[in-house]
Structures are given as structure tokens and as C-alpha cells.
BATI-359883 format. One record per atom (N, C-alpha, C): atom name; x, y, z; residue in one letter. Coordinates in nm, 2 decimals, always signed. Layout:
<sites>
SITE  atom      c1      c2      c3  res
SITE    CA       X       Y       Z    A
...
</sites>
This chain:
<sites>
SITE  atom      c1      c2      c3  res
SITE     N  +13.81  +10.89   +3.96    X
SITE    CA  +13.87  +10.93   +4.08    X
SITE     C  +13.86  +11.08   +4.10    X
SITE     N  +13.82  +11.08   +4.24    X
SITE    CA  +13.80  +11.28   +4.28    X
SITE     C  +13.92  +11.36   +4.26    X
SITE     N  +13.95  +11.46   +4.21    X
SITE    CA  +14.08  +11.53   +4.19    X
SITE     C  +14.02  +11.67   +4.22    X
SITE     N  +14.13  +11.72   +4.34    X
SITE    CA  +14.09  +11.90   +4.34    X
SITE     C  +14.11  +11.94   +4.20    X
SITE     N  +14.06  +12.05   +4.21    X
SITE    CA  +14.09  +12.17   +4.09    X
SITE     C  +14.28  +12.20   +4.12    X
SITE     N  +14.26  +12.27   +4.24    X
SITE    CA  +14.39  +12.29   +4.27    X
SITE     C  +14.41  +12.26   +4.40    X
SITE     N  +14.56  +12.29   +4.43    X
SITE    CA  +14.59  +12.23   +4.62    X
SITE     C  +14.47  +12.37   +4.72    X
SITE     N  +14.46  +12.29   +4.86    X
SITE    CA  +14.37  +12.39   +4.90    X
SITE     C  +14.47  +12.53   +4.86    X
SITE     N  +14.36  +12.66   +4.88    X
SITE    CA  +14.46  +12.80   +4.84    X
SITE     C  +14.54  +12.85   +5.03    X
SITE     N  +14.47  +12.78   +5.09    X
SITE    CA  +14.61  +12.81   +5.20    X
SITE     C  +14.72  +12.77   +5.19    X
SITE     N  +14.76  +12.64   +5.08    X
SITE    CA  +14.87  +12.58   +5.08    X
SITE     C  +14.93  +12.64   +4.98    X
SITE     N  +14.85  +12.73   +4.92    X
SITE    CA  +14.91  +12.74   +4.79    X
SITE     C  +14.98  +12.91   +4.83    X
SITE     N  +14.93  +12.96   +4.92    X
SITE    CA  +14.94  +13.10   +4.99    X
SITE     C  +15.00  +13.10   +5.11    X
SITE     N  +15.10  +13.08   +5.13    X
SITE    CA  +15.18  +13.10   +5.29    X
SITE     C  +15.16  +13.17   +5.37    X
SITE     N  +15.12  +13.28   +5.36    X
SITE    CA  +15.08  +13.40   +5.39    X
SITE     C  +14.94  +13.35   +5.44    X
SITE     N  +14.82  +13.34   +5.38    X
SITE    CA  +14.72  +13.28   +5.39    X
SITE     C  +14.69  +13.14   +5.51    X
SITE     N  +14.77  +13.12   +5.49    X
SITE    CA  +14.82  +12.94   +5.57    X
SITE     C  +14.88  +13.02   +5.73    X
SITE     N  +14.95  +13.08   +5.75    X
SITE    CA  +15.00  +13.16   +5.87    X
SITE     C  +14.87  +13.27   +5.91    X
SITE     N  +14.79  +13.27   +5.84    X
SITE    CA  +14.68  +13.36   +5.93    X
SITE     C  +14.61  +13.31   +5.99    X
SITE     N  +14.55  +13.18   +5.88    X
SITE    CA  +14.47  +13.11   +5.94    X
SITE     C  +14.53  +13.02   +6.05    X
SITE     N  +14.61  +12.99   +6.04    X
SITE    CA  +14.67  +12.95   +6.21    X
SITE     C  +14.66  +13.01   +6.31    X
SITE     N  +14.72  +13.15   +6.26    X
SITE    CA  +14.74  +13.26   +6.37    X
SITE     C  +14.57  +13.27   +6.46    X
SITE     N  +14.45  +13.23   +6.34    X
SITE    CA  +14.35  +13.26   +6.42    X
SITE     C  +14.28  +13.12   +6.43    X
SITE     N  +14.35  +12.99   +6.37    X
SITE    CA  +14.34  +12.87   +6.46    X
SITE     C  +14.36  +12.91   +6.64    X
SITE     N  +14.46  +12.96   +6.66    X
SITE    CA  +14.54  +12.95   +6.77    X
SITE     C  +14.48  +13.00   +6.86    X
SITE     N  +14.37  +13.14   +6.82    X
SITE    CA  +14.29  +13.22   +6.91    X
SITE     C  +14.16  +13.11   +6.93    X
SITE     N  +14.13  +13.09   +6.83    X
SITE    CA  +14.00  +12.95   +6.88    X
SITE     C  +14.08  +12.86   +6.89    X
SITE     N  +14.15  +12.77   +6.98    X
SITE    CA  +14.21  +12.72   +7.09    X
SITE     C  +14.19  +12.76   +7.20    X
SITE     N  +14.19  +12.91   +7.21    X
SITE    CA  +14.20  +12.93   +7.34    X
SITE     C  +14.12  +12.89   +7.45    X
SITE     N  +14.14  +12.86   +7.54    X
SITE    CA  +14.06  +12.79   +7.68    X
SITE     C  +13.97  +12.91   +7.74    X
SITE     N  +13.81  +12.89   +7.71    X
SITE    CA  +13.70  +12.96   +7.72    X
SITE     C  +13.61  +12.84   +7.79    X
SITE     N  +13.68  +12.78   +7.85    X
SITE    CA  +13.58  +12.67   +7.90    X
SITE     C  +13.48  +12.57   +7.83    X
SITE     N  +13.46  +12.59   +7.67    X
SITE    CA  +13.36  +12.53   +7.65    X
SITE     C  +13.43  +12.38   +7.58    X
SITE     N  +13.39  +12.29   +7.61    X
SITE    CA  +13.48  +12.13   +7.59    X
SITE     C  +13.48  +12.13   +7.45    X
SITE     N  +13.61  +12.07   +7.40    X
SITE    CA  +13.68  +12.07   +7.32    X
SITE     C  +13.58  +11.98   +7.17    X
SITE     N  +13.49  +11.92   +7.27    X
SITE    CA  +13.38  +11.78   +7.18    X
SITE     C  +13.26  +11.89   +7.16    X
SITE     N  +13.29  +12.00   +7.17    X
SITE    CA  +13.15  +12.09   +7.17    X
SITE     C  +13.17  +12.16   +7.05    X
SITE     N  +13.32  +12.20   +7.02    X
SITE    CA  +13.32  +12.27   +6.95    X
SITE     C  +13.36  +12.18   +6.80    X
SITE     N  +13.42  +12.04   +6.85    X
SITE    CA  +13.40  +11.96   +6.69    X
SITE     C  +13.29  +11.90   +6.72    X
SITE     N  +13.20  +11.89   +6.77    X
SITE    CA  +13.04  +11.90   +6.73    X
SITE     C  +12.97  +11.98   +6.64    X
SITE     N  +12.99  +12.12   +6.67    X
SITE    CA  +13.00  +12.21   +6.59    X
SITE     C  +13.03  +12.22   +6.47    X
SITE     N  +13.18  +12.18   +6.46    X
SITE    CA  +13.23  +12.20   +6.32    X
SITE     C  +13.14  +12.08   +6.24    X
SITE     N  +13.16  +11.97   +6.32    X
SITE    CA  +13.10  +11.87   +6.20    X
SITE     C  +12.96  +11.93   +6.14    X
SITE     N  +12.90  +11.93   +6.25    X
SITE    CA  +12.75  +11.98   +6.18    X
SITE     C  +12.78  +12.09   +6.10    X
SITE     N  +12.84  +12.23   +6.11    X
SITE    CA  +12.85  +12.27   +5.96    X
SITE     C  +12.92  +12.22   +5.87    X
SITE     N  +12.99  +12.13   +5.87    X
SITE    CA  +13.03  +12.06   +5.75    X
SITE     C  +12.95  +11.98   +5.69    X
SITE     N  +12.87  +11.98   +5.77    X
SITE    CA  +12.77  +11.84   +5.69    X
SITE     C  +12.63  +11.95   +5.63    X
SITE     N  +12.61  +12.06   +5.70    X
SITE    CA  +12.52  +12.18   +5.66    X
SITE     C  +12.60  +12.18   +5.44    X
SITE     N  +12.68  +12.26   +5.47    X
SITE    CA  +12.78  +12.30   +5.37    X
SITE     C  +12.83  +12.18   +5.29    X
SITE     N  +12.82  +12.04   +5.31    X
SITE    CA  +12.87  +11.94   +5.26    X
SITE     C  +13.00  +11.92   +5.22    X
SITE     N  +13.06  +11.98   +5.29    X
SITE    CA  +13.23  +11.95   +5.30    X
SITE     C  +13.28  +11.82   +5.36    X
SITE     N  +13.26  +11.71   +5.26    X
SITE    CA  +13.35  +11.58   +5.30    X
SITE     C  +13.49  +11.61   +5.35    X
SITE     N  +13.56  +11.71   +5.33    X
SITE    CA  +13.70  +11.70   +5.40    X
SITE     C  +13.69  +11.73   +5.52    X
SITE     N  +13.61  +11.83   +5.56    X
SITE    CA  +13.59  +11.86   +5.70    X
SITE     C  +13.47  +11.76   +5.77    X
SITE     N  +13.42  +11.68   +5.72    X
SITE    CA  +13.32  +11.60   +5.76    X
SITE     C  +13.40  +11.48   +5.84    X
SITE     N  +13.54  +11.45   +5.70    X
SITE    CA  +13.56  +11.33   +5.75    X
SITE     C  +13.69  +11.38   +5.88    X
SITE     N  +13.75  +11.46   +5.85    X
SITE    CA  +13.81  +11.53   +5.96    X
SITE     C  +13.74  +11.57   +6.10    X
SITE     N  +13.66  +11.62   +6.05    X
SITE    CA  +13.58  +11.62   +6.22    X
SITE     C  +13.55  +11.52   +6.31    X
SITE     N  +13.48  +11.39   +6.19    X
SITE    CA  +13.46  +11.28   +6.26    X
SITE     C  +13.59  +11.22   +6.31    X
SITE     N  +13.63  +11.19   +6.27    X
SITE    CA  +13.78  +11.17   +6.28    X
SITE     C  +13.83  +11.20   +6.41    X
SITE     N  +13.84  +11.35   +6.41    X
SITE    CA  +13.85  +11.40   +6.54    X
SITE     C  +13.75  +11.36   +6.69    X
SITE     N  +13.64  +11.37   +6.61    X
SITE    CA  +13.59  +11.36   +6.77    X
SITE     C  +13.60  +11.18   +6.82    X
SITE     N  +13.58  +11.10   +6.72    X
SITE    CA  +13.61  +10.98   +6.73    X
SITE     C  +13.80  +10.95   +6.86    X
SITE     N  +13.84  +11.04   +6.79    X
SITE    CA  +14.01  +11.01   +6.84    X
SITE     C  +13.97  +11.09   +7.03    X
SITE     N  +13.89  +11.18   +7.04    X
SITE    CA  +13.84  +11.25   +7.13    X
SITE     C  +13.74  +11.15   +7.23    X
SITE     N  +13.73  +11.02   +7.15    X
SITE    CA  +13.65  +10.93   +7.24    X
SITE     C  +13.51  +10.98   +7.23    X
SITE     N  +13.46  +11.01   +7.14    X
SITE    CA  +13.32  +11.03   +7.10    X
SITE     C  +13.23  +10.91   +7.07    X
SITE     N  +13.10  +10.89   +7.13    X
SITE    CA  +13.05  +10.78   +7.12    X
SITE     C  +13.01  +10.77   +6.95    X
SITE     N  +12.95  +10.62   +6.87    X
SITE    CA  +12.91  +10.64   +6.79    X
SITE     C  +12.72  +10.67   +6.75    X
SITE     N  +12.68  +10.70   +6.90    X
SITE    CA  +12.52  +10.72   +6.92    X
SITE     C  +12.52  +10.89   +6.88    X
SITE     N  +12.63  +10.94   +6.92    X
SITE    CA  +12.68  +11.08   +6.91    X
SITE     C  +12.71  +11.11   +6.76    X
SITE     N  +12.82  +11.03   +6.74    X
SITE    CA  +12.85  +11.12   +6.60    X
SITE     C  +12.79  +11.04   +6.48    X
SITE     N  +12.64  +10.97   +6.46    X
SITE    CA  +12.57  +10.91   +6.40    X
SITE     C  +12.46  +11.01   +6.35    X
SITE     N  +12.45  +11.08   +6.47    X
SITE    CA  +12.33  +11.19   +6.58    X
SITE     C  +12.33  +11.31   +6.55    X
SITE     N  +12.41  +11.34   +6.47    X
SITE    CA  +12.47  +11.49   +6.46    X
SITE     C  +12.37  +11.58   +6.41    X
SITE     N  +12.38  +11.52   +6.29    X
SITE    CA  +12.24  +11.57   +6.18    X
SITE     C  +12.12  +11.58   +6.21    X
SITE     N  +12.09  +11.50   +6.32    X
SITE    CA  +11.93  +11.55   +6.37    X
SITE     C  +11.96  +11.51   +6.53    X
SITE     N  +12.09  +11.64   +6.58    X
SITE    CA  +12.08  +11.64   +6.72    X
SITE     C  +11.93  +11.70   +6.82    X
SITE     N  +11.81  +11.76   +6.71    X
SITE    CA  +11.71  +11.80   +6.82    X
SITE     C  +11.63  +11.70   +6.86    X
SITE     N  +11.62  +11.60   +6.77    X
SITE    CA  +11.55  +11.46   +6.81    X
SITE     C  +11.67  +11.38   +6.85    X
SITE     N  +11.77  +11.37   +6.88    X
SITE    CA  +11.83  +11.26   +6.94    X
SITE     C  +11.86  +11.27   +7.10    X
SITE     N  +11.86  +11.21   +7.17    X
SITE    CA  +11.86  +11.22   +7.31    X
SITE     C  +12.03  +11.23   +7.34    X
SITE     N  +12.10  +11.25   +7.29    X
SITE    CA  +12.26  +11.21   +7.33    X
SITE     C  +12.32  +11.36   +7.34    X
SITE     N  +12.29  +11.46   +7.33    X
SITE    CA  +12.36  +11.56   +7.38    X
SITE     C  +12.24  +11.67   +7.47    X
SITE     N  +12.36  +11.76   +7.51    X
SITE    CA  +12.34  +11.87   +7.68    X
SITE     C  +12.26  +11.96   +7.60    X
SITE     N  +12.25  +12.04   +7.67    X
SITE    CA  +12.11  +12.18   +7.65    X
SITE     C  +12.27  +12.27   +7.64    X
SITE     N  +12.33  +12.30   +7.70    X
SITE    CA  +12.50  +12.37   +7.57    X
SITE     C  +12.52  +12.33   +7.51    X
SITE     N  +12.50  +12.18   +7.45    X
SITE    CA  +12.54  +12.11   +7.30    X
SITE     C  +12.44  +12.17   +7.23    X
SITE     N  +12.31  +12.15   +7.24    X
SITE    CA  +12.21  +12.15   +7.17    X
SITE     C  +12.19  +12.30   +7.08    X
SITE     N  +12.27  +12.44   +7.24    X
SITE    CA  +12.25  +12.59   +7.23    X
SITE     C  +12.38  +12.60   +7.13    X
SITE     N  +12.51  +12.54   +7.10    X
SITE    CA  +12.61  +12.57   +7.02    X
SITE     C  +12.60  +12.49   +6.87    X
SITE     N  +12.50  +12.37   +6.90    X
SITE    CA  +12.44  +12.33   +6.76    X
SITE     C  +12.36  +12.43   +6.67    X
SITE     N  +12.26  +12.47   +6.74    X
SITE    CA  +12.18  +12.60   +6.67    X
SITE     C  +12.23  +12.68   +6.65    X
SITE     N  +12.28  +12.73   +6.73    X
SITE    CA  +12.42  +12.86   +6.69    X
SITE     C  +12.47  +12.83   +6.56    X
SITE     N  +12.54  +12.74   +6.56    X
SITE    CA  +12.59  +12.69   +6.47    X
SITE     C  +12.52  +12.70   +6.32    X
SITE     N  +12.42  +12.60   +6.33    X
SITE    CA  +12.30  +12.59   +6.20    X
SITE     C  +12.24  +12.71   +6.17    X
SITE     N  +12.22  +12.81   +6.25    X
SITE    CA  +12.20  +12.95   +6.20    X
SITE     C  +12.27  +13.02   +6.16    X
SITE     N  +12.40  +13.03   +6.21    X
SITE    CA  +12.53  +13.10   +6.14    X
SITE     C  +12.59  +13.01   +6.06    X
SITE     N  +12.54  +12.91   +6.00    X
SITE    CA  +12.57  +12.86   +5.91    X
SITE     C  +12.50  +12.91   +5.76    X
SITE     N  +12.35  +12.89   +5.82    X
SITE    CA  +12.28  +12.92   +5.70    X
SITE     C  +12.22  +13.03   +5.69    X
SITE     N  +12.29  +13.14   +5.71    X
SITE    CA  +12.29  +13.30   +5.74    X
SITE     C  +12.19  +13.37   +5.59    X
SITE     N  +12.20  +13.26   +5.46    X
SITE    CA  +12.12  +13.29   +5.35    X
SITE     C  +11.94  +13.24   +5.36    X
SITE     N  +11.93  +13.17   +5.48    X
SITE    CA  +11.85  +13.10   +5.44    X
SITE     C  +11.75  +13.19   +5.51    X
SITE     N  +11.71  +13.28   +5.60    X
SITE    CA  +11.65  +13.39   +5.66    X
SITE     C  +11.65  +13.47   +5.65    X
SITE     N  +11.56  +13.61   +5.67    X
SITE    CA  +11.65  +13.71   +5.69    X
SITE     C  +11.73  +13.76   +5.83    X
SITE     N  +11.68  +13.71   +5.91    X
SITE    CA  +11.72  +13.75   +6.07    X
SITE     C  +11.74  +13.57   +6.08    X
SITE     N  +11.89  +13.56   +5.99    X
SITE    CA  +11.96  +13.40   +6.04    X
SITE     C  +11.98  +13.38   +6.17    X
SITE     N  +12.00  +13.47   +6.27    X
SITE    CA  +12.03  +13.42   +6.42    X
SITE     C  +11.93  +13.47   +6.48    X
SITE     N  +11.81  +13.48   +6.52    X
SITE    CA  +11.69  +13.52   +6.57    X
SITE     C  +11.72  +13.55   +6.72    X
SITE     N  +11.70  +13.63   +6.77    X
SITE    CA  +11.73  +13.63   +6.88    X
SITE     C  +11.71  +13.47   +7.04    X
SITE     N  +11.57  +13.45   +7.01    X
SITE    CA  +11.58  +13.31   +7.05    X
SITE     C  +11.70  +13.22   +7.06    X
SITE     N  +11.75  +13.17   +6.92    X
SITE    CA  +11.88  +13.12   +6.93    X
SITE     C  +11.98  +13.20   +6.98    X
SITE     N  +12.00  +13.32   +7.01    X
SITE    CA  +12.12  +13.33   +7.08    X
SITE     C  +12.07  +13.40   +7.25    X
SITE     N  +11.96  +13.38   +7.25    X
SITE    CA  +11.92  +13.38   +7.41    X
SITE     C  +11.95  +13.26   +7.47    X
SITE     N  +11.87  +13.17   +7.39    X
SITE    CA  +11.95  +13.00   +7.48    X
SITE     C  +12.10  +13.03   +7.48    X
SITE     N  +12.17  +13.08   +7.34    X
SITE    CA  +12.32  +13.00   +7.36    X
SITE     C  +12.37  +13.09   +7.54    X
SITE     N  +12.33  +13.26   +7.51    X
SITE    CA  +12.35  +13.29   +7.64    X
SITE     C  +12.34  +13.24   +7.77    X
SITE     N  +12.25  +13.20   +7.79    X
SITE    CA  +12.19  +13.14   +7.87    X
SITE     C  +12.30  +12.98   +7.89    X
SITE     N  +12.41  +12.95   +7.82    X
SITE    CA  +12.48  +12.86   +7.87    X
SITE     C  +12.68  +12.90   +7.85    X
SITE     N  +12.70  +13.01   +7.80    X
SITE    CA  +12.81  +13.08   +7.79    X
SITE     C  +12.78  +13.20   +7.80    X
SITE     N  +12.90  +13.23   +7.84    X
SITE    CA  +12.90  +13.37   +7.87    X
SITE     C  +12.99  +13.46   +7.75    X
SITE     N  +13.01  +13.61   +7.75    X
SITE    CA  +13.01  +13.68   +7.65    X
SITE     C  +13.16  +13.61   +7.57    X
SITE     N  +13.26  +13.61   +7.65    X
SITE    CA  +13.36  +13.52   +7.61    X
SITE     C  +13.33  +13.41   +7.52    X
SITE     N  +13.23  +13.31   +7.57    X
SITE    CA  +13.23  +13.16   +7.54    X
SITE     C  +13.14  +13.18   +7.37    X
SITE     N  +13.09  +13.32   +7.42    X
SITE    CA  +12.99  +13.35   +7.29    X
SITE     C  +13.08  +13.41   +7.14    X
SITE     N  +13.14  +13.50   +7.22    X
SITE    CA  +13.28  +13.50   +7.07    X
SITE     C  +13.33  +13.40   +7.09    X
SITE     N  +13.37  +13.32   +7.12    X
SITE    CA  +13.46  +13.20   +7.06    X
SITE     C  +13.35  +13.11   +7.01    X
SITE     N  +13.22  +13.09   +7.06    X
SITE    CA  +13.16  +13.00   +6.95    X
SITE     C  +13.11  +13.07   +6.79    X
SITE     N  +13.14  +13.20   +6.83    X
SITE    CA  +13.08  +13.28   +6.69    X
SITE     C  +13.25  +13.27   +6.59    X
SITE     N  +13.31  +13.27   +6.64    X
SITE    CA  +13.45  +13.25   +6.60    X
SITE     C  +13.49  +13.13   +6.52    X
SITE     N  +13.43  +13.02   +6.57    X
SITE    CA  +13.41  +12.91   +6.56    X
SITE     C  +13.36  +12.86   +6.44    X
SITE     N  +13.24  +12.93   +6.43    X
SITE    CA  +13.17  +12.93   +6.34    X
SITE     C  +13.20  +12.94   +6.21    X
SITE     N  +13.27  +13.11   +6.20    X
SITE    CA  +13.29  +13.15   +6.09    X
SITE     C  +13.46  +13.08   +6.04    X
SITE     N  +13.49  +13.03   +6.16    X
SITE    CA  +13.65  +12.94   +6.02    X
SITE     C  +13.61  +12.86   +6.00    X
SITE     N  +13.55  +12.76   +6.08    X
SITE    CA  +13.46  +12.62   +5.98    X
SITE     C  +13.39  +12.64   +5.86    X
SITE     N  +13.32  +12.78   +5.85    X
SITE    CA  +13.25  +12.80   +5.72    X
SITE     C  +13.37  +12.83   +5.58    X
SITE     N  +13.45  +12.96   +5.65    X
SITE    CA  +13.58  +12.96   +5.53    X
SITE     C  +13.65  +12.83   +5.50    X
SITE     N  +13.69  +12.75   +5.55    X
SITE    CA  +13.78  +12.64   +5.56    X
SITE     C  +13.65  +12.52   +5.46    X
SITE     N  +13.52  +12.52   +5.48    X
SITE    CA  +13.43  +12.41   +5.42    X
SITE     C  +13.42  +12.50   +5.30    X
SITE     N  +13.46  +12.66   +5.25    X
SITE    CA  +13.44  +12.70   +5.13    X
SITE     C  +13.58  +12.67   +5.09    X
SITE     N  +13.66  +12.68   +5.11    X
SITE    CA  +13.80  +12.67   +5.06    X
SITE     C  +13.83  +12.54   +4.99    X
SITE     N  +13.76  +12.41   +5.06    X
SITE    CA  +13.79  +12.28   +5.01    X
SITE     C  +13.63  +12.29   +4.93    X
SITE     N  +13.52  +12.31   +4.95    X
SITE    CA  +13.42  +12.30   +4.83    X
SITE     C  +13.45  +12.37   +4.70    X
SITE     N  +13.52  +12.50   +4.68    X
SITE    CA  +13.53  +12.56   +4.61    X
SITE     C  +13.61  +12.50   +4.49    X
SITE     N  +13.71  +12.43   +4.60    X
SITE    CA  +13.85  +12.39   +4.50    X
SITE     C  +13.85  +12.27   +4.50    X
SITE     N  +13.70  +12.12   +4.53    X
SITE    CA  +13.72  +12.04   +4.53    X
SITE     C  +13.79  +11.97   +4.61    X
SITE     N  +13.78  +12.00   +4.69    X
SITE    CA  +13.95  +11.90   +4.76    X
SITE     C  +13.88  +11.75   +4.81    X
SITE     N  +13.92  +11.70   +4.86    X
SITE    CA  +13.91  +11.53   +4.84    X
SITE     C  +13.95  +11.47   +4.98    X
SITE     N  +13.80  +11.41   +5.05    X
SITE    CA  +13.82  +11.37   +5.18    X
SITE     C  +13.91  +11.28   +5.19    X
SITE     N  +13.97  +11.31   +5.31    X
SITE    CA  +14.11  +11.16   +5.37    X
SITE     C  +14.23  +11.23   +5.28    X
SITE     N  +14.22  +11.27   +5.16    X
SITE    CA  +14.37  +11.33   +5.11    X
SITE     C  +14.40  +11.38   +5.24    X
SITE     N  +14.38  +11.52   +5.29    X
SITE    CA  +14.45  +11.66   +5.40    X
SITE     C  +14.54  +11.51   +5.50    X
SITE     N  +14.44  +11.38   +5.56    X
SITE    CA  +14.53  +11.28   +5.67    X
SITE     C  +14.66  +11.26   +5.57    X
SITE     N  +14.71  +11.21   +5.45    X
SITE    CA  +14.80  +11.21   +5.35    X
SITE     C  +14.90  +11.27   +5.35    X
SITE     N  +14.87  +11.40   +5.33    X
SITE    CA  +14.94  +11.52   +5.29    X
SITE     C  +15.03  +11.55   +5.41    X
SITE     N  +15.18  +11.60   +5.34    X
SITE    CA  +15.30  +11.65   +5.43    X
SITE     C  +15.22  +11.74   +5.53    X
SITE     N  +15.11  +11.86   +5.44    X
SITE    CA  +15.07  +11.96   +5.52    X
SITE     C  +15.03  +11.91   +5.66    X
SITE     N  +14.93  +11.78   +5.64    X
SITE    CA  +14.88  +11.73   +5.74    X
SITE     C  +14.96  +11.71   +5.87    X
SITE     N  +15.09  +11.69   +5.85    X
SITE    CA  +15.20  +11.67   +5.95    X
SITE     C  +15.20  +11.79   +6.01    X
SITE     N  +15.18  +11.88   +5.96    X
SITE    CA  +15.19  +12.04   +6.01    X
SITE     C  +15.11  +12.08   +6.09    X
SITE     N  +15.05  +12.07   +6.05    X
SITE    CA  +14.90  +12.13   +6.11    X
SITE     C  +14.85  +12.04   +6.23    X
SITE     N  +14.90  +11.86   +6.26    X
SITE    CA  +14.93  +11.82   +6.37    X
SITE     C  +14.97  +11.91   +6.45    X
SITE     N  +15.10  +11.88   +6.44    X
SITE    CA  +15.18  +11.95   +6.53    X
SITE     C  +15.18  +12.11   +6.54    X
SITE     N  +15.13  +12.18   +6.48    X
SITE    CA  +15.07  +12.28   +6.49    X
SITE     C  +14.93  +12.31   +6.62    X
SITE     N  +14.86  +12.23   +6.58    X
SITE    CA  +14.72  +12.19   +6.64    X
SITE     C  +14.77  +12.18   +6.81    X
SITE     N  +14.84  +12.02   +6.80    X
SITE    CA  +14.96  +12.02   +6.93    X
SITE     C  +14.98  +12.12   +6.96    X
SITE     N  +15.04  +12.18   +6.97    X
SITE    CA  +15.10  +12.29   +7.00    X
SITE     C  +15.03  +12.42   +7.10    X
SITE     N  +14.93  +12.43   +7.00    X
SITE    CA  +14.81  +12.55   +7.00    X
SITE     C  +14.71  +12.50   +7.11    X
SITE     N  +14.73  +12.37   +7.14    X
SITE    CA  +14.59  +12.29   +7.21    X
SITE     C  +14.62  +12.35   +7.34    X
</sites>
């Protein structure tokens, strides 16, 4: 059976856990771009990074969000699959580039963030870059320390961070 090393370190840091809310809250904010865009996003870098907790959390989510299963089957090789928009497609790449920021030297090429322009504006563009970078800390935090997909639904935390989420949405 899978066992973290230890509880994630936001739970273990309150302090830690109240930031990352605090900047949960700012990516909530209403920038126009649909809410299935941006757990599109997360999932695919969780599946980039291999973070089963955020994997199965995302799915999860977009699933509860009424996401088809041609979509979230699709994720992984959204350039060949015909089921999402040319802003899905521009916040996917975004995504996969600022994901894999080691894997180039010029990770975001300009190309990729001409399209994403070309479908948000400067606003819609920090919040997808925003976006980015907590899904990446949050998929290091549970890879780091092991954490164990479907536990976080379990956990008292989980109740929190609902209603939290609620809250913030």
C-alpha cells in the first residue's frame, strides 16, 4: 500500500496553507476564461509532472463540471484530438511549455504565446500564467512527499478546501 512520506507540507504549515489559498483565491478570479479551461490545464500538467493526486483531482473536477469523457480521455494528446477550441488548444500549450520550462532553452517560444494572445488578453494571460505555476508547486508538493491519489477526497482537509474553493468560486 502507497504511504506519503509525510502529510502534504501545506498541512503541515498553516501559514503555508493560508498563502496558498490566499493565491488560490486570486486565480478564481473572473477573467473570463471558462472554468473547464483552466482544469484542462491543470490536468494536463499533472499528467506532464505525473501527479496522481492532482490527476485524479482534476479529473474529478472537470467530470463534476460536466466534462465529456471524449475530452477528458483526450487530454494527453489534445493536438490530435478533435474535441477542443483553438483557446483550449492556445492554454494547453501554454501550459505544456510552462510546464516543461527544463526541457528547452526558450520553454515558451514566442509562437506559443502569440497564439495564446491572440485568444486572451493581458489579464486572461496572467491568470493563465498564474495558473500554471500553482499547479506546478502543488504537483511538486504531493510528488515530493508522495502523497496518494483519492486520499486529499478523504481527508478532514478536503472538507476545507471545499468550502473554501466554494467560497472563492
Amino acid at each position: 500500500m502507497l504511504k506519503p512520506r509525510i502529510p502534504n507540507p501545506a498541512m503541515l504549515l498553516p501559514e503555508a496553507m493560508q498563502a496558498l489559498m490566499a493565491l488560490g483565491a486570486v486565480a478564481k478570479k473572473d477573467t473570463g476564461i471558462p472554468s473547464k479551461t483552466l482544469s484542462l490545464m491543470h490536468l494536463r500538467a499533472s499528467q506532464i509532472n505525473g501527479c496522481s493526486v492532482c490527476v485524479d483531482m482534476h479529473a474529478r473536477t472537470l467530470r463534476q463540471e460536466g466534462e465529456t469523457d471524449e475530452r477528458l480521455i483526450s487530454v494527453a494528446a489534445w493536438r490530435d484530438a478533435p474535441y477542443f477550441t483553438e483557446a483550449e488548444r492556445a492554454a494547453l500549450a501554454l501550459t505544456e511549455a510552462g510546464t516543461r520550462i527544463a526541457d528547452r532553452s526558450d520553454a515558451v517560444h514566442d509562437e506559443i504565446w502569440r497564439e495564446a494572445a491572440m485568444h486572451f488578453d493581458e489579464q486572461g494571460l496572467a491568470m493563465l500564467t498564474l495558473h500554471i505555476a500553482v499547479i506546478n508547486l502543488w504537483n511538486r508538493l504531493n510528488i515530493i512527499t508522495r502523497q496518494v491519489a483519492g486520499d486529499w477526497a478523504k481527508s478532514a482537509a478536503s472538507t476545507t478546501w471545499q468550502k473554501e474553493d466554494a467560497v472563492a468560486s
